[in-house]
PAFIVEX-256159 format. One record per residue: z negated, y, x of N, C-alpha, C in turn; residue in one letter. Coordinates in pm, whole numbers, plus 32768, in hexadecimal, padded with zeros to 4 digits. Layout:
! residues N
ZYXZYXZYXa
...
***
This chain:
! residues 114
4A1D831D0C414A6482A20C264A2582300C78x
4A5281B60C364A0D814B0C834A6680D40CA4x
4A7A80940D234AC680100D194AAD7FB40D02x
4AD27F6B0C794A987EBB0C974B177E640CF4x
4ACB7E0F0D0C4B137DB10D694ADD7D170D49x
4B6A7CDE0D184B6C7C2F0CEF4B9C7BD30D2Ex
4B767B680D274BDC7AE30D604C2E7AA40D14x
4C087AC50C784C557A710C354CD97AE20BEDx
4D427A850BF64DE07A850BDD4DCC7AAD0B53x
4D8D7A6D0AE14D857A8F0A554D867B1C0A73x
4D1D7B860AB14D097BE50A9C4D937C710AB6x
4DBD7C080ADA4E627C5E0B134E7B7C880A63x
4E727C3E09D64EA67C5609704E387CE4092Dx
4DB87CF609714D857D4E09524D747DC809B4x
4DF97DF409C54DE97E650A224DF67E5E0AA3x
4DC27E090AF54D867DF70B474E107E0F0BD0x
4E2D7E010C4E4EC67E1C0C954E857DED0CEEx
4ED77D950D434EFC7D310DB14EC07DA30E3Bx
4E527D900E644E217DD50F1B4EB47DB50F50x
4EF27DFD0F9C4F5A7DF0100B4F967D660FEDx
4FE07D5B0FBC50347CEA0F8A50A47CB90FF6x
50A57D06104E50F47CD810BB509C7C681138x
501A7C96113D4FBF7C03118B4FE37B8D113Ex
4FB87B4B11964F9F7AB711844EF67A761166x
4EBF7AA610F74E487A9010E44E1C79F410DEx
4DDE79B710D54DAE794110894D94793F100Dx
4D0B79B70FF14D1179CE0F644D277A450F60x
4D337A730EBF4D937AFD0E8E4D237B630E88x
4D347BB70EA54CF77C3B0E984D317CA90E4Dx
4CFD7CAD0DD84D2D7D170D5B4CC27D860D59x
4D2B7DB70D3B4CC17E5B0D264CCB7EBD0CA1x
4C687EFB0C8D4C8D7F420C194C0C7FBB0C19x
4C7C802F0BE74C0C80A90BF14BC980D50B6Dx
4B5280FA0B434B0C81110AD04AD281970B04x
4A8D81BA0A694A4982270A73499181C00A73x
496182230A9F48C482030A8F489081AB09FBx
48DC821F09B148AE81EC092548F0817408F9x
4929812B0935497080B9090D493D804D093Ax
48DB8059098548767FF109E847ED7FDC0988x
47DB7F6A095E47687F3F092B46EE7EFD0962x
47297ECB09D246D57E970A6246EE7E710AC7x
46CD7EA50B1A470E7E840BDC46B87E090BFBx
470B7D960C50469A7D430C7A46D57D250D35x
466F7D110D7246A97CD30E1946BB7C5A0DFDx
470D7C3C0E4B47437B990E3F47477B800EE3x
46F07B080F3446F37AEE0FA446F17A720F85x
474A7A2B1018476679A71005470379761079x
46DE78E21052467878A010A846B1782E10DEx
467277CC11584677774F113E4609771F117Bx
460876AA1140458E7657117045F375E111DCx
457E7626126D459E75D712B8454E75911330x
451575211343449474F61392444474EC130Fx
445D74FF129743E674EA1269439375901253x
43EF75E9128343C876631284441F76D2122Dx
44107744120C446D777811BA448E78181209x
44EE7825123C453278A1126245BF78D71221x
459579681253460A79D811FC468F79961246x
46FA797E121E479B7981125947B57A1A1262x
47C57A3312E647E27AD812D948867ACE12ECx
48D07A371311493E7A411349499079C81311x
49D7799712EA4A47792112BC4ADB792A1307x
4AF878BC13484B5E788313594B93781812F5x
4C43781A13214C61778C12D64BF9771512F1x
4BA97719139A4B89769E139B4AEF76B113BEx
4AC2773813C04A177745140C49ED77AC13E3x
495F77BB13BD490C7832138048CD786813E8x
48B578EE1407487078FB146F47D6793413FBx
475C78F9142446D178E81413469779641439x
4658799E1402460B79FE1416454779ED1436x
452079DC149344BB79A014BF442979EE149Cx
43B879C814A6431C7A10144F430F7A1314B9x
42697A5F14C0421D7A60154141B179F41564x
41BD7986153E418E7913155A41AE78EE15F8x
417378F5165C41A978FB16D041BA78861706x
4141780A16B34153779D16B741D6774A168Ax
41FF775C1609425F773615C942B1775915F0x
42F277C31620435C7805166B4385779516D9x
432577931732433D775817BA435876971793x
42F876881730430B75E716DC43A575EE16BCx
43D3766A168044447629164544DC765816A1x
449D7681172944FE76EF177D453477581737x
450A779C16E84561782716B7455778511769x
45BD78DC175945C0790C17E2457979AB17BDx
457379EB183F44EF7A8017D445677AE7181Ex
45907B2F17C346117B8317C445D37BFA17CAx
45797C39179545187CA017EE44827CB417B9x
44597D1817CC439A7D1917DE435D7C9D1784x
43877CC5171143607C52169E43997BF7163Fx
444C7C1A166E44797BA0163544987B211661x
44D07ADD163344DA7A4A165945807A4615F9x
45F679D716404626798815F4466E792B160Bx
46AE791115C94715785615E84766780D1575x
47DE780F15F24851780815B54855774A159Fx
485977431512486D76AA14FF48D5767F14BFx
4907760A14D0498175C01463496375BD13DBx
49BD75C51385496E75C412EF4962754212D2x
498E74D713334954745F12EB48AE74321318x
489274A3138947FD748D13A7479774E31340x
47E774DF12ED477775631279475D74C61223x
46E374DC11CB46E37485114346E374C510D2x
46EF754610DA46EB759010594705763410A5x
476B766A101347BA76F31008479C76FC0FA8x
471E77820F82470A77CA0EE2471378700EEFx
472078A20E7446FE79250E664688794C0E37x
463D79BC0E5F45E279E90E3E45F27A5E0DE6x
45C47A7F0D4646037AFB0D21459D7B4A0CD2x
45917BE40D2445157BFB0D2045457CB60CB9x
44F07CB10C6D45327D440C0B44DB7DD00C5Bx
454B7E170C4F45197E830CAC44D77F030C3Ax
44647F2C0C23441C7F610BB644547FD90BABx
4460802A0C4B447680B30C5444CC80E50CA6x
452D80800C7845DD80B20CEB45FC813C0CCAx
45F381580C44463082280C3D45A282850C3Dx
453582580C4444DB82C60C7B44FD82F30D01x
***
């Protein structure tokens, strides 16, 4: 079996049931279980933003701050103060009004059931 997992409310009319309905989410988290064969294509969905003029993963969202997930640019790191959280990462927690851009990236996964 497989879980999909949505944000959107429409999908509540197709099956889909409310994640722990007792939190206080921001957005909704629906779930719904399938068989393999009911999957026509898996894709990753990671969210970005462009910020400095630069583009990093959001590994983290608040109501009011994304925390940045930092490259190994050691230059850019230190340019833009990420902080280095261990051997090779970097990151930094910013306001979302210091972002200029929030996108998704959505990438199809070829060989999720091999």
């Amino acid at each position: 079996m497989a879980e999909l997992i949505s944000n959107d409310v429409k999908d509540l009319s197709n099956g889909f049931k409310e994640y722990r309905p007792e939190r206080n989410h921001t957005i909704p988290i629906l779930t719904k279980t399938v068989s393999p064969s009911e999957i026509e294509e898996v894709y990753e969905i990671s969210t970005y933003a462009l910020y400095q003029g630069y583009e990093f993963w959001i590994k983290w969202a608040s109501e009011n701050e994304y925390l940045l997930d930092g490259n190994n640019n050691l230059t850019l790191m230190d340019k833009l103060n990420f902080k280095r959280v261990d051997k090779y990462g970097y990151e930094k927690l910013v306001k979302k009004d210091e972002v200029d851009l929030v996108y998704e990236k959505k990438e199809l996964i070829t060989d999720f059931f091999d």
